[in-house]
C-alpha positions as CSV (number, residue, x, y, z in Angstrom):
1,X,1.9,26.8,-20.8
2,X,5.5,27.4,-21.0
3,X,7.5,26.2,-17.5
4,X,10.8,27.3,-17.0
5,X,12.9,26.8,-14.1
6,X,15.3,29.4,-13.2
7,X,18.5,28.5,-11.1
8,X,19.4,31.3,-9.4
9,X,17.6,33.9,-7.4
10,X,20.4,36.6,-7.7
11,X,20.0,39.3,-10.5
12,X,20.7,37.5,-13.3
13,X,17.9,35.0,-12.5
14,X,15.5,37.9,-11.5
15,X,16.2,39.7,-14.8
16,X,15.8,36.6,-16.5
17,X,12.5,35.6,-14.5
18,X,10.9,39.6,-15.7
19,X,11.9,39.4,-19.0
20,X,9.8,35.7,-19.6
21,X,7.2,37.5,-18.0
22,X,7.2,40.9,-19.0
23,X,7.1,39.6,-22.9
24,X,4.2,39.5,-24.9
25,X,5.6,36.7,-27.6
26,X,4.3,33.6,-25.4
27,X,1.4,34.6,-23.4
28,X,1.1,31.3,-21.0
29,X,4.8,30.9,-19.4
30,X,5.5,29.9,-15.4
31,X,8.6,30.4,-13.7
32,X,9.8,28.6,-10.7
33,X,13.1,30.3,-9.1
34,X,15.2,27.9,-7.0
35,X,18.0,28.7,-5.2
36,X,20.3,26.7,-3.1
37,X,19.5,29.2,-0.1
38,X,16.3,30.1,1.6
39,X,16.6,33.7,1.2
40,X,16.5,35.3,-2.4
41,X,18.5,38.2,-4.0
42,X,22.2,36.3,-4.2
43,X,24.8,38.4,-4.2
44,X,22.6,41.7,-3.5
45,X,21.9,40.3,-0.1
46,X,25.1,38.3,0.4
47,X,28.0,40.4,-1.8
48,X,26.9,43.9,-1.2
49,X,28.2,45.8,1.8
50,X,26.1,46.4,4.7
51,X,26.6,50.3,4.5
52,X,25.9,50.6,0.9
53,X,22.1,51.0,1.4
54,X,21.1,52.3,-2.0
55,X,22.6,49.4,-3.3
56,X,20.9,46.8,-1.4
57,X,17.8,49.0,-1.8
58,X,17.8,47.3,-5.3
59,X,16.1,44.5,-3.4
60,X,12.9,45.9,-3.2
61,X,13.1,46.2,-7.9
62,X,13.7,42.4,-7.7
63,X,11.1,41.5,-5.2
64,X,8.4,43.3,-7.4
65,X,9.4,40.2,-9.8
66,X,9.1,37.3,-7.3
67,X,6.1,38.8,-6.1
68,X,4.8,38.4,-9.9
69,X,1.8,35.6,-9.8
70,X,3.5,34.2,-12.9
71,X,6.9,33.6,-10.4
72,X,7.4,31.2,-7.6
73,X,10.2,31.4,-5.2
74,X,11.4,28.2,-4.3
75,X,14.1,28.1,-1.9
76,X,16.3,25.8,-0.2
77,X,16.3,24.0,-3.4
78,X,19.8,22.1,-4.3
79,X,20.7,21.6,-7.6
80,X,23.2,18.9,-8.7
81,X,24.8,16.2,-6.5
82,X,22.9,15.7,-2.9
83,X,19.6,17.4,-4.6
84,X,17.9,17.5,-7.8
85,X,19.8,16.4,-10.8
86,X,20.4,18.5,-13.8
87,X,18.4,15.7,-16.1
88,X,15.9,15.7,-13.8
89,X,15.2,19.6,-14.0
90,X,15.0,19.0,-17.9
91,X,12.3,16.1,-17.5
92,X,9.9,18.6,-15.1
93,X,10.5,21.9,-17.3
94,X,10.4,22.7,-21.2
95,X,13.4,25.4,-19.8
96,X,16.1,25.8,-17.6
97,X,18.0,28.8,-17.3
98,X,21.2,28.4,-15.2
99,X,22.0,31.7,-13.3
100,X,24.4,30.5,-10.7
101,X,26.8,32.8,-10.7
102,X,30.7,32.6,-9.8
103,X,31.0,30.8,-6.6
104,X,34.8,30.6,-5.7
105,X,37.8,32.9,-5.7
106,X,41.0,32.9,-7.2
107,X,44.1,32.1,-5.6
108,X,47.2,33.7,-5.7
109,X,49.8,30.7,-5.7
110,X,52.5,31.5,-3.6
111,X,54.2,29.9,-0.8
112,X,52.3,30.7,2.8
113,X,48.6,31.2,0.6
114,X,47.4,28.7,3.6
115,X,48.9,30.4,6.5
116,X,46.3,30.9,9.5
117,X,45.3,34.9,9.3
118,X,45.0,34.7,5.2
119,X,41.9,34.3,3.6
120,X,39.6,35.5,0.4
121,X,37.8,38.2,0.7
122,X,35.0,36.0,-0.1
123,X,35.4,35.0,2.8
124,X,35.7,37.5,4.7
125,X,32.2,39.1,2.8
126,X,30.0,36.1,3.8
127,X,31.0,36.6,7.2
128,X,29.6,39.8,8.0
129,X,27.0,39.4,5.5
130,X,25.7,36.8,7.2
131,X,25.9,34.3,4.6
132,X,24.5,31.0,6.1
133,X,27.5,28.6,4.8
134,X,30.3,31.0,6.9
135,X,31.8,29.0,9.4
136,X,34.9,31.5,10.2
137,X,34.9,34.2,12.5
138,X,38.3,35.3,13.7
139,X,39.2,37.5,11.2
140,X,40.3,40.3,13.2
141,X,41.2,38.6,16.4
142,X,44.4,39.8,17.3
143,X,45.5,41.6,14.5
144,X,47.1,45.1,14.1
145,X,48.0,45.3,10.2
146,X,45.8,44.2,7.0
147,X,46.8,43.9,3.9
148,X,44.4,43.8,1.2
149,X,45.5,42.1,-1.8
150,X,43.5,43.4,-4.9
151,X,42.3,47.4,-6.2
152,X,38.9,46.6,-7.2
153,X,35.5,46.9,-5.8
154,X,34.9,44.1,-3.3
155,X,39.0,44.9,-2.4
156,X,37.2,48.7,-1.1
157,X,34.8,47.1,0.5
158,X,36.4,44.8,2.4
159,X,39.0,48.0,3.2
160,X,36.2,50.3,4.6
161,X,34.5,47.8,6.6
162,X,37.9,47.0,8.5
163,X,37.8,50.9,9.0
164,X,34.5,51.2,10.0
165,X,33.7,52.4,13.7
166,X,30.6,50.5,15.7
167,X,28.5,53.7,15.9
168,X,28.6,53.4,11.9
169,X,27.9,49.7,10.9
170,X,25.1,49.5,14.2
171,X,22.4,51.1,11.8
172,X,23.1,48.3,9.0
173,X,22.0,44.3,8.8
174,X,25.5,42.9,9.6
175,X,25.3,40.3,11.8
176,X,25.5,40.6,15.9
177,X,28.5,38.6,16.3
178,X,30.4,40.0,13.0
179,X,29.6,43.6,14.7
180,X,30.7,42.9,18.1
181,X,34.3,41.9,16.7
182,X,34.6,44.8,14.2
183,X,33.8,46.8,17.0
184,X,36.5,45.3,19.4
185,X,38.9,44.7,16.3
186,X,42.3,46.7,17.0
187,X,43.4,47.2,13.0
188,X,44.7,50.3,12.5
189,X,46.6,49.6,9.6
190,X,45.3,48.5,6.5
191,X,47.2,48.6,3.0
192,X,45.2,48.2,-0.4
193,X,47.6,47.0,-2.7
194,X,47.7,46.2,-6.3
195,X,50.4,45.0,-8.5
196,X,49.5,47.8,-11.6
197,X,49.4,51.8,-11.0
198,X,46.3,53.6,-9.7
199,X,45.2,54.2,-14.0
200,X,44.4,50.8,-14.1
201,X,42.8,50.1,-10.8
202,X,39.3,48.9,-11.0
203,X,37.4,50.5,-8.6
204,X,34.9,53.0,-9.6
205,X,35.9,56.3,-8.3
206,X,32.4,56.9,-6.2
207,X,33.8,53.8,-4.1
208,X,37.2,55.0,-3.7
209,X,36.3,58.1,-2.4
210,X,34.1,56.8,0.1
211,X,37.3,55.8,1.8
212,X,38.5,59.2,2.1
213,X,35.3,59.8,4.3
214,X,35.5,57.3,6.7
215,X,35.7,59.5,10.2
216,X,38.6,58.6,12.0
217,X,40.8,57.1,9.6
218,X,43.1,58.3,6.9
219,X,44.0,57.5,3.5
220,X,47.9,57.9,3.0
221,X,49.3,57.5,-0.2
222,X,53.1,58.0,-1.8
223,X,53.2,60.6,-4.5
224,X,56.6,58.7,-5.6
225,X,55.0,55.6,-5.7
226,X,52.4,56.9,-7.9
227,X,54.4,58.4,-10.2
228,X,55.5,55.2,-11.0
229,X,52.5,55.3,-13.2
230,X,53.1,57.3,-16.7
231,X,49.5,58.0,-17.0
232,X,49.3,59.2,-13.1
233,X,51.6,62.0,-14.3
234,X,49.6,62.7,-17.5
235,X,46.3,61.4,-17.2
236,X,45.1,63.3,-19.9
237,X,44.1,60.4,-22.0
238,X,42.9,58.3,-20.2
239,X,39.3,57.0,-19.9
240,X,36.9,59.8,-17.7
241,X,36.7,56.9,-14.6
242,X,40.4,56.5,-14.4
243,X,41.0,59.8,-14.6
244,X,39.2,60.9,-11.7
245,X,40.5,58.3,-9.8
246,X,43.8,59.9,-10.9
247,X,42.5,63.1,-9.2
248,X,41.3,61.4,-5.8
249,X,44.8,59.7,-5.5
250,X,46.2,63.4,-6.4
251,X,43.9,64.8,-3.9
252,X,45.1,63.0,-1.0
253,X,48.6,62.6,-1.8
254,X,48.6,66.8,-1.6
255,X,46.5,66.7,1.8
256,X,49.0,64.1,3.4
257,X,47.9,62.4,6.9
258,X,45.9,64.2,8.6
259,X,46.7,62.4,12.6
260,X,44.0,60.4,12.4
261,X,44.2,56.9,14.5
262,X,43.7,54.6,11.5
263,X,45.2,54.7,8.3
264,X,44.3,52.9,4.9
265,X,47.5,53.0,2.5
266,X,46.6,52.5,-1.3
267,X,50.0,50.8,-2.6
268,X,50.6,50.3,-6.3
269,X,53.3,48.5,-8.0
270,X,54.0,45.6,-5.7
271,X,53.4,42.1,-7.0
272,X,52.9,39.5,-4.1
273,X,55.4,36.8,-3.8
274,X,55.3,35.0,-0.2
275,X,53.5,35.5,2.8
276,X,55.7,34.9,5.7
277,X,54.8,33.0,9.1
278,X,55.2,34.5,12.6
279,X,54.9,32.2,15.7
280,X,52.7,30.0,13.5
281,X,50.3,32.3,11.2
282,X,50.9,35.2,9.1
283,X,52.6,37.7,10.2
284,X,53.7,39.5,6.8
285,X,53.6,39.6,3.1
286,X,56.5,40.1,0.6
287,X,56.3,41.9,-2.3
288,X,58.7,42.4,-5.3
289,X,58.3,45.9,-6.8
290,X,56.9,46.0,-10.3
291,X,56.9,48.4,-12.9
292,X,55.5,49.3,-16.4
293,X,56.4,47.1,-19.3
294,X,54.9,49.4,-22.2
295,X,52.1,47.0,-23.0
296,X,49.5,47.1,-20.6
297,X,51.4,44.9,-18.1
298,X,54.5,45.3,-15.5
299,X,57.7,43.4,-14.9
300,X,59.7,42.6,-12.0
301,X,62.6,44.5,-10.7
302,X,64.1,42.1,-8.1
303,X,63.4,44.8,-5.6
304,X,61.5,43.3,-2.5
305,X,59.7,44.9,0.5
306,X,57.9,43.1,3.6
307,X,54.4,44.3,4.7
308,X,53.9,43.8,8.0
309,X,50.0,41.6,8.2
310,X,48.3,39.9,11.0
311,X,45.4,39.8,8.4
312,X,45.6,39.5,4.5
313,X,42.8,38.9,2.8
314,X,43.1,38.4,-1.1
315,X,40.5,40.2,-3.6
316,X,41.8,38.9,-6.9
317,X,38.5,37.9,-8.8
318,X,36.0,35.0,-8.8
319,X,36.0,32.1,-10.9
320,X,32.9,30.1,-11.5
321,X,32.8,26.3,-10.5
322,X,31.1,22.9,-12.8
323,X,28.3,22.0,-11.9
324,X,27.5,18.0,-12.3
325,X,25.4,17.7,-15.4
326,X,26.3,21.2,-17.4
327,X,29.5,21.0,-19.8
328,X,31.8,23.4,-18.1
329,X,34.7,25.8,-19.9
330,X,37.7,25.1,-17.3
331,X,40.2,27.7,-19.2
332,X,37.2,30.6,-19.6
333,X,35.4,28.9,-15.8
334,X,32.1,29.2,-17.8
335,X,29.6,27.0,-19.3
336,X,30.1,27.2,-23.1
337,X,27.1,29.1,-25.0
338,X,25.4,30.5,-27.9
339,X,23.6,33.7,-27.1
340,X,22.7,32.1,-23.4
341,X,21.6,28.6,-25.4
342,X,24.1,25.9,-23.8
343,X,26.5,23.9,-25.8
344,X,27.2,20.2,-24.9
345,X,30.3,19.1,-27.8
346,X,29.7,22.1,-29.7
347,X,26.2,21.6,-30.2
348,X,23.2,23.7,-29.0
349,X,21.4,21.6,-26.3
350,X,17.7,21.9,-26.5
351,X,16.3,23.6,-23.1
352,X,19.4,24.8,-21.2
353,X,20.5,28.3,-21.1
354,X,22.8,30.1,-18.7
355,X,23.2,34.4,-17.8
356,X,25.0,36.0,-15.5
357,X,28.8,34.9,-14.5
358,X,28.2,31.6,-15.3
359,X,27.6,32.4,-19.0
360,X,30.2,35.4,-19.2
361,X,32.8,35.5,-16.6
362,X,32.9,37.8,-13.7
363,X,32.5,41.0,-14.8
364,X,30.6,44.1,-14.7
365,X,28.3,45.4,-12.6
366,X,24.7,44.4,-11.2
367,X,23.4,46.6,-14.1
368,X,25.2,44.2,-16.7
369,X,22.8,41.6,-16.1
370,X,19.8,43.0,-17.1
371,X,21.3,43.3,-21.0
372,X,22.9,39.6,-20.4
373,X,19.7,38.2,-19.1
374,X,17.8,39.7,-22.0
375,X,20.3,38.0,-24.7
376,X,19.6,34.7,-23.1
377,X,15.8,35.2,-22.6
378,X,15.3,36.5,-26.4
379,X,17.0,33.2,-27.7
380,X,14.9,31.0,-25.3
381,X,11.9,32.4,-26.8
382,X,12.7,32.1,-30.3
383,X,12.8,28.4,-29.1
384,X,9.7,28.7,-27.4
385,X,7.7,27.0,-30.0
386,X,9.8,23.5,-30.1
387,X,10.2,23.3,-26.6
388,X,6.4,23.2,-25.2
389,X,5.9,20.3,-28.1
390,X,7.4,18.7,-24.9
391,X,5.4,16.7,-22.3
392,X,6.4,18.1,-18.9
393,X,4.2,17.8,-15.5
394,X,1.0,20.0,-15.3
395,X,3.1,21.2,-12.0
396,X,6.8,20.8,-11.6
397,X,6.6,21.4,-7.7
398,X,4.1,18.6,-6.6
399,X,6.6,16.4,-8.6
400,X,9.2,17.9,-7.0
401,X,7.5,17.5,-3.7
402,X,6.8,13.9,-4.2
403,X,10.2,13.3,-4.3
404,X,10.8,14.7,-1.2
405,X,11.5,18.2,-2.0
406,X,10.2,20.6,0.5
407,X,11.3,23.9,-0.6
408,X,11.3,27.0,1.3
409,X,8.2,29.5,-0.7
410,X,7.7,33.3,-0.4
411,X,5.7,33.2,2.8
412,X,8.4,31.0,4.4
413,X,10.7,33.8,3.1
414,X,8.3,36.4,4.3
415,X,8.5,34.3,7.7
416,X,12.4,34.9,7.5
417,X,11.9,38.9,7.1
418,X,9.8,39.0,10.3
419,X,12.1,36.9,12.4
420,X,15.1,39.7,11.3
421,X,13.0,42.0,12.0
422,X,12.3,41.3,15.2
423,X,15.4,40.1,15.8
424,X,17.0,43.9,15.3
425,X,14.1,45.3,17.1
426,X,15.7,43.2,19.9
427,X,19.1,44.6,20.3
428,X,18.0,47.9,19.5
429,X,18.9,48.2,16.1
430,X,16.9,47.8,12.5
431,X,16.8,44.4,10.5
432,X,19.6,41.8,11.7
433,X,20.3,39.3,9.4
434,X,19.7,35.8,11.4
435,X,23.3,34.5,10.9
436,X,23.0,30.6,10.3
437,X,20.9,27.6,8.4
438,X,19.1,26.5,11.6
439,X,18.0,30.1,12.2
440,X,17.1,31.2,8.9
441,X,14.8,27.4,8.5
442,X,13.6,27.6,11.7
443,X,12.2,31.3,10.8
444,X,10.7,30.0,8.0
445,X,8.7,26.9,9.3
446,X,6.9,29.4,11.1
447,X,4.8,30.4,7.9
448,X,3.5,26.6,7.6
449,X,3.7,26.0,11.5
């Protein structure tokens, strides 16, 4: 039998858990998918917005996989320093595929970064996703303005959901506590800002447009501002998605406010600089105005303008982090690879593999895993025939047990499920996430207990 360990319980590692098992080259193969966090899923359950439902629905694809007899889920499990070594995973599987993702954000680098009231948007996600390592919780406390540093995805998402009205984000799995403060938060202003023109933006144009039917609020942009942008006058040749996101920006720049008592401002063109302090947090953000250079990028003018921000939170890409015992890329923030098989000095490394961000970068879309996944899987099976020549243990988790390893398995998971369940039932609304570590292992003792 082949036993491969899988690090990583988000798509990538699901994608690569199906296609070891959905394969007909090596007929005996186990996979045991460990994940730092007792819940599954990664970045479907802690990265996708609460309101995006279809989305999240994709849960229920990847489940069918960890559900597979040939699968174990094995939560709670900590790879690297303070768990189980890299070297160690090698001596208790012939495989080890290493799907863990891009796990910190960029930074922007300018003076006031640190100032109370700024944060990543990473942040800002894991709070009302409930994502059990969120310790912060005063996002909107107090604040009037936001300023949203970034025009791509996460950067709407993070937009809509400071837009978003109680009676909407009730029906979702946000958090009690992240709910209660949306609902009380006193934002009416938030600008979406990005240093290129709206024909390079990189939100897909379904998302955008979702912001144009949030009830209450409206989307106020300046047709000046986007003219800015050759292509926003022609758009003719541009790609079909940044065309129509041409045409939205088109659309509401001809409807103009409509009175509504919150406004999102999509700004393009302005590069930030500083964010300035008032009575001992942010209180602003300065931006120098930028404009085409003819190659793709934009220059400074020298031209400045403050934005006034009790809230900025920046959206400006992930970057993935080393993890003790893998070689690590620090230019590319990925673990260097040939067709998913690890390098270590330029060599292939017998055993190790890596998909998802980890192997590629941040980029694309859940969908872009699958093929990834299926690179990486493909060249661990051509290896398939050295690596069970190996002498691993009949069963990887009693020899993870007997060194004290207790991970959290799909019943305990299952355990977790109820206890949101019943937890929404509660308050009188569907599935709440359960907010916290303690929670989340508490629920899940009760499947042994």
């Amino acid at each position: 039998m082949l036993h491969v360990a899988v690090v990583g319980s988000g798509p990538s590692g699901v994608y690569s858990a199906q296609g070891l098992v959905q394969q007909s080259q090596v007929p005996d193969v186990q996979v045991d998918v460990l994940d730092r966090l007792p819940c599954p899923y990664g970045l479907v359950r802690y990265g996708v917005a609460p309101d995006h439902e279809k989305i999240k629905s994709l849960q229920n694809n990847l489940r069918a996989v960890l559900e597979d007899e040939r699968v174990r889920f094995l939560g709670g499990v900590q790879v690297g320093p303070g768990g189980v070594p890299v070297a160690r995973l090698r001596e208790l599987y012939h495989a080890v595929v290493y799907c863990v993702g891009a796990a910190t954000d960029r930074h922007l680098g300018v003076p006031g970064e640190e100032l109370p009231g700024s944060w990543s948007a990473t942040e800002f996600v894991s709070w009302y996703s409930a994502h059990p390592d969120s310790v912060a919780d005063a996002f909107v406390l107090g604040a009037r303005s936001a300023v949203v540093l970034g025009v791509g995805n996460v950067a709407v998402d993070v937009t809509r959901m400071l837009a978003r009205g109680a009676a909407e984000l009730s029906p979702t799995d946000m958090p009690q506590s992240a709910l209660n403060a949306l609902a009380a938060s006193r934002v009416t202003e938030i600008s979406m800002v990005g240093r290129r023109g709206p024909s390079q933006a990189r939100f897909t144009t379904k998302e955008l447009r979702e912001l144009g039917a949030l009830p209450d609020t409206d989307v106020v942009v300046d047709p000046e501002e986007l003219a800015l942008d050759p292509a926003y006058l022609d758009p003719s040749d541009l790609p079909a998605a940044q065309r129509r996101n041409v045409e939205v920006m088109r659309g509401w720049a001809a409807a103009g406010p409509q009175g509504r008592p919150r406004r999102i401002r999509p700004r393009f063109f302005l590069r930030p600089v500083e964010l300035l302090a008032d009575g001992g947090r942010v209180g602003a953000v300065r931006f120098e105005r930028t404009v085409p250079d003819g190659q793709g990028g934009v220059t400074g003018t020298g031209q400045y303008e403050d934005i006034e921000a009790q809230l900025v939170l920046r959206s400006v890409g992930y970057r993935g982090v080393p993890l003790e015992g893998l070689p690590f890329d620090a230019d590319r923030a990925t673990v260097p690879h040939l067709a998913g098989r690890v390098l270590r000095d330029g060599a292939v490394s017998p055993g190790e593999y890596v998909a998802g961000w980890i192997k590629r970068g941040p980029t694309g879309v859940i969908g872009t895993n699958r093929p990834c996944a299926k690179e990486t899987v493909t060249s661990l099976l051509e290896d398939a025939p050295v690596l069970v020549r190996r002498d691993v243990p009949e069963d990887p988790l009693a020899a993870l047990r007997a060194q004290g390893v207790h991970p959290v398995e799909w019943t305990g998971w299952q355990a977790i499920e109820r206890a949101e369940a019943a937890l929404g039932a509660s308050l009188g609304r569907g599935v709440v996430k359960l907010p916290d570590w303690e929670a989340l292992l508490t629920a899940a003792r009760t499947a042994t207990s």
